[in-house]
Backbone of each chain as ProteinMPNN parsed JSONL, in Angstrom:
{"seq_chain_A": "XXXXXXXXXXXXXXXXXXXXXXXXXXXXXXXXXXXXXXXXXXXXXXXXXXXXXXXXXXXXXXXXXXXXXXXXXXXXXXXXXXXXXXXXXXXXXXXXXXXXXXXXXXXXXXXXXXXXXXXXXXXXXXXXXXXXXXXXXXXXXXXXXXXXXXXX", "coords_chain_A": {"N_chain_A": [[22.962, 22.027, -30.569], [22.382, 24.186, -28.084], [22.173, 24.088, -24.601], [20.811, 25.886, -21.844], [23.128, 27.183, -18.806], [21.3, 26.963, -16.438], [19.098, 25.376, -17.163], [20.479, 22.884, -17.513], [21.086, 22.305, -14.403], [18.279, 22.394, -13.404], [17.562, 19.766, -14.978], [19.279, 18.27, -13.619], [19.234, 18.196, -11.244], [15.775, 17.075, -10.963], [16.588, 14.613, -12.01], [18.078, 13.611, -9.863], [16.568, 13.677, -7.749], [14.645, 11.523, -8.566], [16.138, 9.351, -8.914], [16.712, 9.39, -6.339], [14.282, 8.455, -5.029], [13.857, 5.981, -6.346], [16.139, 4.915, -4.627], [15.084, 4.813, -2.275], [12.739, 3.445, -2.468], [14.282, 0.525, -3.391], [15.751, 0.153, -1.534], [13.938, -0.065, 1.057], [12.616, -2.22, -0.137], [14.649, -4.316, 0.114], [15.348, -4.378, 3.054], [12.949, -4.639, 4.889], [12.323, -6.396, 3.835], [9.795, -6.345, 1.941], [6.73, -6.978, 0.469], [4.616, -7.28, -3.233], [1.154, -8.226, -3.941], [0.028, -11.289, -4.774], [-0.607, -12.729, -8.431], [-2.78, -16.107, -8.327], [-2.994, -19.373, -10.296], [-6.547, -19.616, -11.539], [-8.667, -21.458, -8.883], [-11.249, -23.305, -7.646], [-11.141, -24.476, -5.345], [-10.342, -21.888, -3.978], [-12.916, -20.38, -3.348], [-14.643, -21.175, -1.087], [-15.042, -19.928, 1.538], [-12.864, -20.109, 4.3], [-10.841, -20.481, 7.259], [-7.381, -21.943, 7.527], [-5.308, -23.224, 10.273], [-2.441, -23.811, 10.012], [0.475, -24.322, 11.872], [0.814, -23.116, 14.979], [1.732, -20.46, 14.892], [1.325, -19.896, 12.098], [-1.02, -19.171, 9.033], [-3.954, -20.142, 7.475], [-5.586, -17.841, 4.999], [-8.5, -18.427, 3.408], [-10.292, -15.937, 1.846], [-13.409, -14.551, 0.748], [-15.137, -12.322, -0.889], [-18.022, -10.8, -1.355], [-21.192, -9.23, -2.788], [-22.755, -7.76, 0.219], [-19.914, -8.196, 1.793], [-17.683, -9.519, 3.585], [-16.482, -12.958, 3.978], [-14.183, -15.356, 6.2], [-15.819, -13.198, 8.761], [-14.303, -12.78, 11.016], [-11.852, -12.692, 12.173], [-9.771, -14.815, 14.158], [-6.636, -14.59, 15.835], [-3.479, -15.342, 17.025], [-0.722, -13.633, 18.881], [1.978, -12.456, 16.793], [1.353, -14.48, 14.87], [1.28, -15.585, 11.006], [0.085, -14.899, 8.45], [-1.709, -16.189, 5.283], [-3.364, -14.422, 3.092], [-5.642, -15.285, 0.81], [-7.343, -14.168, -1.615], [-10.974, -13.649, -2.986], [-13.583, -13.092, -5.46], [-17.625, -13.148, -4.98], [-18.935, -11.758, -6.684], [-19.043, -9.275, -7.964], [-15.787, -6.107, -8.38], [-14.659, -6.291, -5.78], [-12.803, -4.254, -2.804], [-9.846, -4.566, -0.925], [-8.667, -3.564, 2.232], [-6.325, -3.695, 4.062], [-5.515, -0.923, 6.633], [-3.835, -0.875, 8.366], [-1.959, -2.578, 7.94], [-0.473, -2.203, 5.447], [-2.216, -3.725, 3.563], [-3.456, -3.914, 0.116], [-5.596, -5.162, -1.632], [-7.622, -6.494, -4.555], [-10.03, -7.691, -5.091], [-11.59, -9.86, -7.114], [-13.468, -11.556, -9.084], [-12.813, -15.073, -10.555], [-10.537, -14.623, -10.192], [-7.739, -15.186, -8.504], [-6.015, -13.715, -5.38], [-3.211, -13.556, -3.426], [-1.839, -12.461, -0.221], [0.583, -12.473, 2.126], [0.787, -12.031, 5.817], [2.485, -10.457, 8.451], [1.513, -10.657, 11.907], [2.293, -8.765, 14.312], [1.655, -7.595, 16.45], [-0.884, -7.049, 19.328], [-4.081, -6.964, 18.496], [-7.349, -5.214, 16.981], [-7.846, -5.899, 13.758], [-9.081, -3.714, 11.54], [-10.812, -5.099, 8.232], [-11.419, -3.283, 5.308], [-13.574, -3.116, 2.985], [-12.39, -1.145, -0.134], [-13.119, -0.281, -2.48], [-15.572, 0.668, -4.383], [-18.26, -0.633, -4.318], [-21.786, -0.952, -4.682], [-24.729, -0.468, -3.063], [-24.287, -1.583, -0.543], [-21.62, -0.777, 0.247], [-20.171, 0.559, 1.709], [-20.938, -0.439, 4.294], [-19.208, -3.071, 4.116], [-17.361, -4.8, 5.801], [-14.638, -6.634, 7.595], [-12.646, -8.194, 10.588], [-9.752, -9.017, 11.486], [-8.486, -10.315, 14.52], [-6.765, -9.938, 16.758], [-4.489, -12.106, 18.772], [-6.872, -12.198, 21.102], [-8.947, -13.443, 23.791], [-7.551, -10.725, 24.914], [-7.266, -8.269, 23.343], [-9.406, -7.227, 23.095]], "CA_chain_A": [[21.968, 22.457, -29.572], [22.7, 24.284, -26.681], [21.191, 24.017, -22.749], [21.28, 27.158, -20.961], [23.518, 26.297, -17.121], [19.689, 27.046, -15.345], [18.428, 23.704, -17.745], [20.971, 21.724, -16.888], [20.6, 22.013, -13.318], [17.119, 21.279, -13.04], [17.57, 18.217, -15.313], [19.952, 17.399, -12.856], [18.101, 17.929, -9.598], [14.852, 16.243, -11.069], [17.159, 13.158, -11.983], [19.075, 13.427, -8.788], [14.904, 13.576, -7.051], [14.031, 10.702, -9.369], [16.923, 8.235, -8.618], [16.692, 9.302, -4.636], [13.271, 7.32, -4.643], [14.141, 4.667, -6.812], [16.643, 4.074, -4.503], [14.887, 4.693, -1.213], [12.121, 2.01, -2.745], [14.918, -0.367, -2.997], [16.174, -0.29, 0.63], [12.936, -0.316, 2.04], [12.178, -3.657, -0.198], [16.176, -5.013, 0.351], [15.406, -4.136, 4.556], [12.083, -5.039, 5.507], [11.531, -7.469, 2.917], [8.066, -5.939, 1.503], [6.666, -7.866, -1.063], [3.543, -7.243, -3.761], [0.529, -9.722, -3.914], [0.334, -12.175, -6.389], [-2.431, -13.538, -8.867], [-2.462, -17.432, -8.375], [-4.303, -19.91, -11.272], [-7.878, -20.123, -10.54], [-9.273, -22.55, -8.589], [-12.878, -23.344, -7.297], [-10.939, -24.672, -3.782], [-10.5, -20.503, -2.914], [-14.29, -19.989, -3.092], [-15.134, -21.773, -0.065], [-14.036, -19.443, 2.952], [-12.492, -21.088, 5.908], [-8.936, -20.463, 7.866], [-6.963, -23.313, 7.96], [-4.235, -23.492, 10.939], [-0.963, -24.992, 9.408], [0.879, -24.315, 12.823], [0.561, -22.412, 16.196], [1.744, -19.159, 14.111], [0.936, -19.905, 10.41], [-2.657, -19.492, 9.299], [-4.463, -19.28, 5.937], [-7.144, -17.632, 5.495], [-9.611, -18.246, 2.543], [-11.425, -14.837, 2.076], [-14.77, -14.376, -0.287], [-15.773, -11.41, -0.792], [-19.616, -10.67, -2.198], [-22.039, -8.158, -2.007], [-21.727, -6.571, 0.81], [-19.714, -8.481, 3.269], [-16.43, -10.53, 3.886], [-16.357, -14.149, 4.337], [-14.918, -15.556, 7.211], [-16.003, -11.693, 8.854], [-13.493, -12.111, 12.05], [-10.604, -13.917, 12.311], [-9.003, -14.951, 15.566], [-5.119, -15.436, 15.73], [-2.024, -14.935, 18.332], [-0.167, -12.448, 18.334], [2.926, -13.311, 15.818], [1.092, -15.242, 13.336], [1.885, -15.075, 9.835], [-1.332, -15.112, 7.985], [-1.334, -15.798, 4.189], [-4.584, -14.192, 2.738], [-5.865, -16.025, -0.386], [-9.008, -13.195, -1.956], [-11.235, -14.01, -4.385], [-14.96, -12.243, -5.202], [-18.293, -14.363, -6.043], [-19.837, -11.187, -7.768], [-18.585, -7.975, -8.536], [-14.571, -6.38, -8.056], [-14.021, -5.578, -4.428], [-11.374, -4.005, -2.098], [-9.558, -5.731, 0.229], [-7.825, -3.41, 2.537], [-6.195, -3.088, 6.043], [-4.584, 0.175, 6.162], [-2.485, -0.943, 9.398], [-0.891, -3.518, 7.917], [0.05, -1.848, 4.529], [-2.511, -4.387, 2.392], [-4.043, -3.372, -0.447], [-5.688, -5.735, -2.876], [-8.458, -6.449, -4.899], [-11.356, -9.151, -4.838], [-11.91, -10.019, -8.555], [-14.605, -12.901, -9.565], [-12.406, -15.611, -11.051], [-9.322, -14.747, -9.912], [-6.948, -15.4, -6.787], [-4.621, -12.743, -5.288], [-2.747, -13.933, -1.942], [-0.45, -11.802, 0.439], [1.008, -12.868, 3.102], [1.107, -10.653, 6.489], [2.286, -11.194, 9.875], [0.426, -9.365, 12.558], [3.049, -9.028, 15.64], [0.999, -6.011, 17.542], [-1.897, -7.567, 19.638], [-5.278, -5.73, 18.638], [-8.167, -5.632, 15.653], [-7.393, -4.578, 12.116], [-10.171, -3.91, 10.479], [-10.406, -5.022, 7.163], [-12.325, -2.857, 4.699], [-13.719, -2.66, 1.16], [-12.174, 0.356, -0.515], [-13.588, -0.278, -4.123], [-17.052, 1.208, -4.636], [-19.474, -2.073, -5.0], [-23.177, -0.943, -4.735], [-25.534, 0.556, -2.249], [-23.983, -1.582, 1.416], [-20.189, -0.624, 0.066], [-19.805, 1.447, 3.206], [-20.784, -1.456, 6.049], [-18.664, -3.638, 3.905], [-15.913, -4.632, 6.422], [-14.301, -7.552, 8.942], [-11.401, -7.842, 11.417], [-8.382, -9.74, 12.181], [-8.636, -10.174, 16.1], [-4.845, -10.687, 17.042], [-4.576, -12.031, 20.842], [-8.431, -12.322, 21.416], [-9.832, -11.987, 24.337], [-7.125, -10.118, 25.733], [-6.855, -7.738, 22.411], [-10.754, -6.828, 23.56]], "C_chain_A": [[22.688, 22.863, -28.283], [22.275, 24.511, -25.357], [22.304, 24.762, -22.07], [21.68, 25.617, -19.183], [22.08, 26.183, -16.22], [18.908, 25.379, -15.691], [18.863, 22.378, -17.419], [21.14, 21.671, -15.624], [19.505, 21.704, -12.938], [16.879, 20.311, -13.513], [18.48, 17.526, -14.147], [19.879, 17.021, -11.652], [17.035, 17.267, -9.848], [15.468, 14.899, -11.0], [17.674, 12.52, -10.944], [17.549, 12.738, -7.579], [15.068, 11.763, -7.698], [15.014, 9.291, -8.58], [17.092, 8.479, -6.598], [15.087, 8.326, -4.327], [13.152, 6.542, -5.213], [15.056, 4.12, -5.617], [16.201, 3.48, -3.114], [14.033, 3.641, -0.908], [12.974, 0.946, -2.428], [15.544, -0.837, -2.22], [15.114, -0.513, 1.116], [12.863, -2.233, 1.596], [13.424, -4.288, 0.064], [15.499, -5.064, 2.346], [14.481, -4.638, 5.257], [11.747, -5.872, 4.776], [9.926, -7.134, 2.854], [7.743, -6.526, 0.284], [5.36, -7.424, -1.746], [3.015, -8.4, -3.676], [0.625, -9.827, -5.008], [-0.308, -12.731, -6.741], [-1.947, -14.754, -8.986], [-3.448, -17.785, -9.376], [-5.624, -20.031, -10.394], [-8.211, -21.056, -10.114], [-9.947, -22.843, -7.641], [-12.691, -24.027, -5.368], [-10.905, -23.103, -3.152], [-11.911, -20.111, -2.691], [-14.696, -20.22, -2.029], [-14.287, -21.146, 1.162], [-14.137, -19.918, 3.962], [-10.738, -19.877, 6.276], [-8.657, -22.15, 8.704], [-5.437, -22.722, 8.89], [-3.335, -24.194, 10.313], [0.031, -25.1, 10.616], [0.432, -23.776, 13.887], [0.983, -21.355, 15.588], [1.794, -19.357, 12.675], [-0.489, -20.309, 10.054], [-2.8, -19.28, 7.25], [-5.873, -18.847, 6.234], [-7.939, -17.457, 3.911], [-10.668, -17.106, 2.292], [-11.965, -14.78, 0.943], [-15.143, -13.131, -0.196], [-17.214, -10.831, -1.436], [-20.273, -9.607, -1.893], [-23.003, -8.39, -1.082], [-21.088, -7.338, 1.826], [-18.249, -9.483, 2.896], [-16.849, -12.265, 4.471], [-15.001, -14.831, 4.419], [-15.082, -13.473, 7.55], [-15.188, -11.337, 10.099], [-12.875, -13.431, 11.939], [-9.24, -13.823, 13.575], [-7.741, -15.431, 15.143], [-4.329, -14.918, 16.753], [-1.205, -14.319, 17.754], [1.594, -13.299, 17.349], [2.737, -14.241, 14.882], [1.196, -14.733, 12.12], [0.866, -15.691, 8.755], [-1.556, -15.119, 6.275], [-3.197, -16.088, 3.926], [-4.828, -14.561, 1.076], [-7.13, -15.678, -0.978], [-9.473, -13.992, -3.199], [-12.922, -13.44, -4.272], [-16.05, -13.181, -5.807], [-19.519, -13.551, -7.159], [-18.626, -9.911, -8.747], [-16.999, -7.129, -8.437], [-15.356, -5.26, -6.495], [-12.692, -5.271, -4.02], [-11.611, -4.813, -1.184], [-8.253, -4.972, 0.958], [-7.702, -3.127, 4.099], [-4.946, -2.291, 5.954], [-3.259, -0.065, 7.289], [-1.452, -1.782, 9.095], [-0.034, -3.596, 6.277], [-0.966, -2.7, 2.94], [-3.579, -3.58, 1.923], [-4.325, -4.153, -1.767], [-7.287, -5.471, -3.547], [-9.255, -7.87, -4.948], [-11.885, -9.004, -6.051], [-12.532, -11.431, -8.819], [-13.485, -13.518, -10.275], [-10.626, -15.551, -11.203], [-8.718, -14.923, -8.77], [-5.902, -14.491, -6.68], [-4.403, -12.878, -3.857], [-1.517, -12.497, -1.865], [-0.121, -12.562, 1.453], [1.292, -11.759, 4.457], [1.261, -10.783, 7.792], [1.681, -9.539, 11.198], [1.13, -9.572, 13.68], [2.567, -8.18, 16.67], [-0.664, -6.784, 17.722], [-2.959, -6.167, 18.87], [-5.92, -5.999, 17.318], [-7.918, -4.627, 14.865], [-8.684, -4.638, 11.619], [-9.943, -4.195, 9.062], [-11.703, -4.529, 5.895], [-12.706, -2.959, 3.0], [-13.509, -1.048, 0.753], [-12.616, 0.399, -2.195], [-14.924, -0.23, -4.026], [-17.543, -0.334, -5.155], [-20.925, -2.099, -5.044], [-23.257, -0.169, -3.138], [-24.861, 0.433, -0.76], [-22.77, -1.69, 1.197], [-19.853, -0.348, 1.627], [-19.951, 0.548, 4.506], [-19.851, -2.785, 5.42], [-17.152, -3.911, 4.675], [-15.806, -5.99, 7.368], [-13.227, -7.362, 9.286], [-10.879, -8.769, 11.792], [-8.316, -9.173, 13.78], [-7.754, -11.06, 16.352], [-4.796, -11.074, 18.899], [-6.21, -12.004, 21.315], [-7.797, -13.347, 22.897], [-9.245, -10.906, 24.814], [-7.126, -8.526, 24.453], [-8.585, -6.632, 22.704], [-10.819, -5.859, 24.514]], "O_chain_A": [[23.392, 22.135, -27.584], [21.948, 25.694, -25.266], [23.505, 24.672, -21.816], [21.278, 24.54, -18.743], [21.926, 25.291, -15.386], [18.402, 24.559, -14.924], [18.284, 21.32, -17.174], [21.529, 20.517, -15.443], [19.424, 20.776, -12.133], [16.065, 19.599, -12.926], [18.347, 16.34, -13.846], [20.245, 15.997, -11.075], [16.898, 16.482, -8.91], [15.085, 14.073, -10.171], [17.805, 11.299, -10.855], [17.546, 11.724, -6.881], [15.691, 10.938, -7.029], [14.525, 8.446, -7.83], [17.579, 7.646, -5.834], [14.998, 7.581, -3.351], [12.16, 5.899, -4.868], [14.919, 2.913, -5.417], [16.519, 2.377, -2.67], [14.07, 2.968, 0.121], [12.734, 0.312, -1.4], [15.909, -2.006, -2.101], [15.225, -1.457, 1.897], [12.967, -3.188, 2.366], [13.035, -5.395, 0.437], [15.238, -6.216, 2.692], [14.834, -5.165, 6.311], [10.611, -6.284, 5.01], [9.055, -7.598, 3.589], [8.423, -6.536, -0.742], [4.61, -7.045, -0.846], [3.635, -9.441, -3.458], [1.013, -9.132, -5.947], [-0.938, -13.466, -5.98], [-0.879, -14.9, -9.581], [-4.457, -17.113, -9.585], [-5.812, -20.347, -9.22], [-8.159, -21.957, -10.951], [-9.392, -22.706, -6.551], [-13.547, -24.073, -4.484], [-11.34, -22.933, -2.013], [-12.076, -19.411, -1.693], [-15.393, -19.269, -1.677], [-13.253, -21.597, 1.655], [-15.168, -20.184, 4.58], [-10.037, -19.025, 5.731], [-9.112, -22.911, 9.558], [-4.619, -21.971, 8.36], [-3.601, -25.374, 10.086], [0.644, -26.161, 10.498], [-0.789, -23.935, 13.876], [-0.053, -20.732, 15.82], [2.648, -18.644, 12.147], [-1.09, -21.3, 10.469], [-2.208, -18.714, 6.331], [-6.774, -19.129, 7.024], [-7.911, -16.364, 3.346], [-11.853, -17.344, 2.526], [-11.232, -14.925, -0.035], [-15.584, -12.864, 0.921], [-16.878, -10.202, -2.44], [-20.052, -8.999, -0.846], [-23.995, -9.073, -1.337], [-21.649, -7.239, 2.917], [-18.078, -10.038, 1.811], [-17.57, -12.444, 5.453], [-14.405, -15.06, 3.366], [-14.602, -12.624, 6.798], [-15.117, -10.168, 10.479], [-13.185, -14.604, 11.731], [-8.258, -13.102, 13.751], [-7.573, -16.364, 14.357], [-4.723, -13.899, 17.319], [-0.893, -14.299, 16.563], [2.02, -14.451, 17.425], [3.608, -14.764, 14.187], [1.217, -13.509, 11.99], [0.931, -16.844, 8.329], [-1.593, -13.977, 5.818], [-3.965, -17.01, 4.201], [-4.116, -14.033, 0.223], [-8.03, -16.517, -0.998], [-8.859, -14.651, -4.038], [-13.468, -13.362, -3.172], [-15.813, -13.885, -6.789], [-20.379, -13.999, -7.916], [-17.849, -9.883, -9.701], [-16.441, -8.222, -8.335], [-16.045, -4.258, -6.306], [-11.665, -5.721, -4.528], [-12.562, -5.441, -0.718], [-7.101, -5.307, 0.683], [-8.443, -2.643, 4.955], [-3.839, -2.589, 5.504], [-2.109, 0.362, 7.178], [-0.36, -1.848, 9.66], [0.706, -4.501, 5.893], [-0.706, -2.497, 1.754], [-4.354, -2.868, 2.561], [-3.648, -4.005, -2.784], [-8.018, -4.541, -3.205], [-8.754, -8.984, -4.793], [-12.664, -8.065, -6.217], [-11.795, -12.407, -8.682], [-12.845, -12.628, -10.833], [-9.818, -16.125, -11.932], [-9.481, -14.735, -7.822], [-5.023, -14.353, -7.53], [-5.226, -12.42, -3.064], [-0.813, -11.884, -2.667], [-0.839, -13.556, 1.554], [1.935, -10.734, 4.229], [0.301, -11.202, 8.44], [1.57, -8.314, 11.241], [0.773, -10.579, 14.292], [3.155, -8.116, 17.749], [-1.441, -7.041, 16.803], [-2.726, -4.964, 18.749], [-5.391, -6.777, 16.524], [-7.801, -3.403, 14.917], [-9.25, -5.69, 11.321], [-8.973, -3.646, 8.54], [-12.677, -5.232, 5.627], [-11.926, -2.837, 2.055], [-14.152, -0.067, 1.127], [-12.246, 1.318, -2.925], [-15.475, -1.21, -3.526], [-17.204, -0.946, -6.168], [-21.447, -3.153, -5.408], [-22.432, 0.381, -2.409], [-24.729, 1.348, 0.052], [-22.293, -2.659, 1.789], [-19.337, -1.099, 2.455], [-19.292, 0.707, 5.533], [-19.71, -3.669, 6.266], [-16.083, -3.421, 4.312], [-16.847, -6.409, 7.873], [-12.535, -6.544, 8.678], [-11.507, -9.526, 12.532], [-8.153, -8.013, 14.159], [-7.722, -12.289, 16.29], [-5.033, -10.38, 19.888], [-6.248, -11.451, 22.414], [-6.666, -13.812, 23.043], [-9.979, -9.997, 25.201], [-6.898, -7.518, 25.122], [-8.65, -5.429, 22.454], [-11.912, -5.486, 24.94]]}, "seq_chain_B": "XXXXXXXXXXXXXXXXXXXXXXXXXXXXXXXXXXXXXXXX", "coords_chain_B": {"N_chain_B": [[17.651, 45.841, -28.945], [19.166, 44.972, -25.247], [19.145, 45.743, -21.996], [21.047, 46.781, -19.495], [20.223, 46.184, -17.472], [18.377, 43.986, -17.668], [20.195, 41.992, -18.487], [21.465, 41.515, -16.054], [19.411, 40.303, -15.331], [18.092, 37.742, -12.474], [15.886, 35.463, -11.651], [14.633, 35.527, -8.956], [13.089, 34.868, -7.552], [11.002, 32.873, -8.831], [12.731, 30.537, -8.989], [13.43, 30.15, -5.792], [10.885, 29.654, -5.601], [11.035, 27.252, -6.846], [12.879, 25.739, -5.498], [11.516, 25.311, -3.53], [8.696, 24.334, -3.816], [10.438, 21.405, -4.464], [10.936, 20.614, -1.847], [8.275, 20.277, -0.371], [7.679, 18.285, -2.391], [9.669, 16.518, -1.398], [8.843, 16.244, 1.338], [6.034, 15.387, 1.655], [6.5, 13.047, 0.321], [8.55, 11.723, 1.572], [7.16, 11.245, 4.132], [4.524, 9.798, 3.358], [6.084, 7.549, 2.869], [7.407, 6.826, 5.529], [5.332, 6.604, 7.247], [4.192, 4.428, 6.293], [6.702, 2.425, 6.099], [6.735, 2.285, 9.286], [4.662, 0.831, 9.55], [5.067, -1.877, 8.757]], "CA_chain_B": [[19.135, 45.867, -27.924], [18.788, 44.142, -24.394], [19.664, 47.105, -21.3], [22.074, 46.331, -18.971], [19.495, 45.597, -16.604], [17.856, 42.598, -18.045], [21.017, 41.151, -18.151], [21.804, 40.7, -14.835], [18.319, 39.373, -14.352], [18.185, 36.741, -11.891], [14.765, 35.14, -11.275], [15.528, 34.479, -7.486], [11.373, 34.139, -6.825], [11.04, 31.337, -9.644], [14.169, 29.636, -7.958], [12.842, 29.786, -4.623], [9.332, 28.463, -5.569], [11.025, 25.934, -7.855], [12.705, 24.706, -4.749], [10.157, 25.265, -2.431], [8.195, 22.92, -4.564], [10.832, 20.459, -4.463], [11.167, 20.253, -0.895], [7.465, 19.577, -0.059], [7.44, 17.285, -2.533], [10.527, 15.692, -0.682], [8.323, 16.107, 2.633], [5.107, 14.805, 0.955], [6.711, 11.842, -0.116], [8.987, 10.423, 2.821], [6.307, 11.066, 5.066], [3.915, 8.636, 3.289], [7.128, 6.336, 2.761], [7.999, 6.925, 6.549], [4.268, 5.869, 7.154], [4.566, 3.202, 5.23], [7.455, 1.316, 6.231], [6.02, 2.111, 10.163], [3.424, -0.648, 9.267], [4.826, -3.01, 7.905]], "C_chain_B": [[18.963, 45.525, -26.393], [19.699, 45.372, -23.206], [20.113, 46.096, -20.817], [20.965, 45.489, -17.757], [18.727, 44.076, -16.479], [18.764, 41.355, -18.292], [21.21, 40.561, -17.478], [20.585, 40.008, -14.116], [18.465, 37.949, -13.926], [16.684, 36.184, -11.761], [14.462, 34.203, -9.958], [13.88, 34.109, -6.829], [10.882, 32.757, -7.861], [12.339, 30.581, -8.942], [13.394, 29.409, -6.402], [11.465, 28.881, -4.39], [9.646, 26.792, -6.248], [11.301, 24.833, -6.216], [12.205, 24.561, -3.33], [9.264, 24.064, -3.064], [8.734, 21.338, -4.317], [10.976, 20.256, -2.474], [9.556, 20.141, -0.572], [6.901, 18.473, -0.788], [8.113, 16.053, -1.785], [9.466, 15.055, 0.772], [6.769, 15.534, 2.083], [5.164, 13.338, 1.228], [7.618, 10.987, 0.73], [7.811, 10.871, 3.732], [5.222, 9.8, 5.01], [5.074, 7.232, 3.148], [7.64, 5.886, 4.397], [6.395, 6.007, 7.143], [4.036, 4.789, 7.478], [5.35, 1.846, 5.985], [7.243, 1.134, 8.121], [5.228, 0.61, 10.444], [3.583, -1.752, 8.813], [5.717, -4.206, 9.185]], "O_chain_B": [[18.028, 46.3, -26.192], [20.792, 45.816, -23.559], [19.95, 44.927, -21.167], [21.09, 44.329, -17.366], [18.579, 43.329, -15.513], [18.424, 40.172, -18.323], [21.27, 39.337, -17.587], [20.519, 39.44, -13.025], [18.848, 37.061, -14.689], [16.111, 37.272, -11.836], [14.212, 33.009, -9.798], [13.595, 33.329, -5.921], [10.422, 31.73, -7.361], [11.926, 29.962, -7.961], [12.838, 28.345, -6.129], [11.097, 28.004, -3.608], [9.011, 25.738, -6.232], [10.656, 23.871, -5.798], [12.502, 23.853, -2.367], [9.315, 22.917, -2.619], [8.029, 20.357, -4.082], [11.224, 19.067, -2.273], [9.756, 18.954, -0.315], [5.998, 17.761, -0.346], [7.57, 14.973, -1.548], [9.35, 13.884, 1.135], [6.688, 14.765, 3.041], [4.441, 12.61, 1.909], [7.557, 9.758, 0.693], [7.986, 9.845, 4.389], [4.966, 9.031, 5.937], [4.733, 6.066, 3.35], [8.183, 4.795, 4.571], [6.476, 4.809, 7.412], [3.755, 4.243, 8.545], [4.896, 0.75, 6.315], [7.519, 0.01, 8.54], [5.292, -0.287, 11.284], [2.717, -2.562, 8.484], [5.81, -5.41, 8.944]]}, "name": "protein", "num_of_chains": 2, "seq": "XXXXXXXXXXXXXXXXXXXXXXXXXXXXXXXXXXXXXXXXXXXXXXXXXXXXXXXXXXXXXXXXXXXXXXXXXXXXXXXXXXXXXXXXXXXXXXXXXXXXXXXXXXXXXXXXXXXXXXXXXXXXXXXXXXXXXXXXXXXXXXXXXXXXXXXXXXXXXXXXXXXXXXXXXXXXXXXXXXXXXXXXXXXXXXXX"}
C-alpha cells in the first residue's frame, strides 16, 4: 500500500492537532489542579439540605435539588472559602451549574455527586439549572453570596 | 493519457481551506480552554 506525500501530511498535522490538546489538557490539570466531580455511595444524610461550617474557610454545602428550585437557595460565605458541594435530586435529573466557577454537574434522584470549589473573588454566582426539568426550569436558580453584605 | 497540465496540478484553494479550517479550529478551541482555565 502506498500513501500519497499530501496523506501523510495531513495524518500528520491532525495527529500533531490531536496530541497538542491532549497535552494542553494535561498542563492545565498538572497547573491549576482541576479536578472532575465524583459520584459518592448513596446516603439518605445528603437529602436534608443544610451548610455545615467545618472552619472559617471550609464549608459544605448539602444541595437538593426538586422541582423547581435549589435547596439551601443562597449561600453566604467569605471570600476564600473552599466550599465542597454535595448534589443530590428528590424528583427528576437536574443541572447544577455555575458558569463562573467552571461547575457543571448533575442532580440525579438517588445519587450523590460532590465538587469541591473555592470562591476567592468577592461577589454572587448564580447557580443555575441547565437540564430541562418541566414547566418552572427557567426560574430554577440560587446564589453563592461570597463576602455578603459588602459583595451587595 | 494525463496532459502536462494536470500534472503539475496543485490544489492550493483545498490547502488553504484545509488550513484555514485548522486554524479556527485552533482559535475555537484555546479560546474556550483560555476561558476556561480564567475561572477556575
Amino acid at each position: 500500500m502506498t500513501i500519497d506525500q499530501s496523506e501523510k501530511k495531513v495524518v500528520g498535522i491532525t495527529l500533531g492537532l490531536i496530541g497538542l490538546f491532549v497535552f494542553s489538557l494535561l498542563y492545565a490539570k498538572g497547573k491549576y489542579k482541576t479536578d472532575v466531580p465524583v459520584c459518592l455511595p448513596y446516603d439518605k444524610a445528603y437529602t436534608e439540605p443544610k451548610i455545615n461550617k467545618l472552619d472559617e474557610k471550609t464549608y459544605q454545602v448539602f444541595s437538593v435539588a426538586a422541582m423547581w428550585q435549589f435547596q439551601p437557595s443562597e449561600i453566604y460565605i467569605p471570600v476564600g472559602s473552599e466550599v465542597d458541594f454535595y448534589l443530590t435530586s428528590k424528583d427528576v435529573v437536574h443541572g447544577f451549574n455555575i458558569a463562573q466557577k467552571n461547575v457543571n454537574m448533575m442532580a440525579v434522584y438517588g445519587a450523590i455527586n460532590k465538587t469541591t470549589v473555592k470562591f476567592d473573588k468577592p461577589g454572587v454566582y448564580d447557580i443555575i439549572c441547565h437540564e430541562y426539568c418541566g414547566i418552572g426550569h427557567q426560574n430554577m436558580r440560587a446564589q453563592v453570596i461570597v463576602n455578603y453584605p459588602e459583595a451587595r | 493519457m494525463e496532459s502536462p497540465n494536470e500534472e503539475k496540478f496543485i490544489p492550493k484553494g483545498a490547502m488553504a481551506f484545509f488550513i484555514l479550517l485548522v486554524v479556527l479550529a485552533l482559535l475555537f478551541w484555546y479560546g474556550i480552554y483560555l476561558l476556561m482555565i480564567d475561572r477556575v
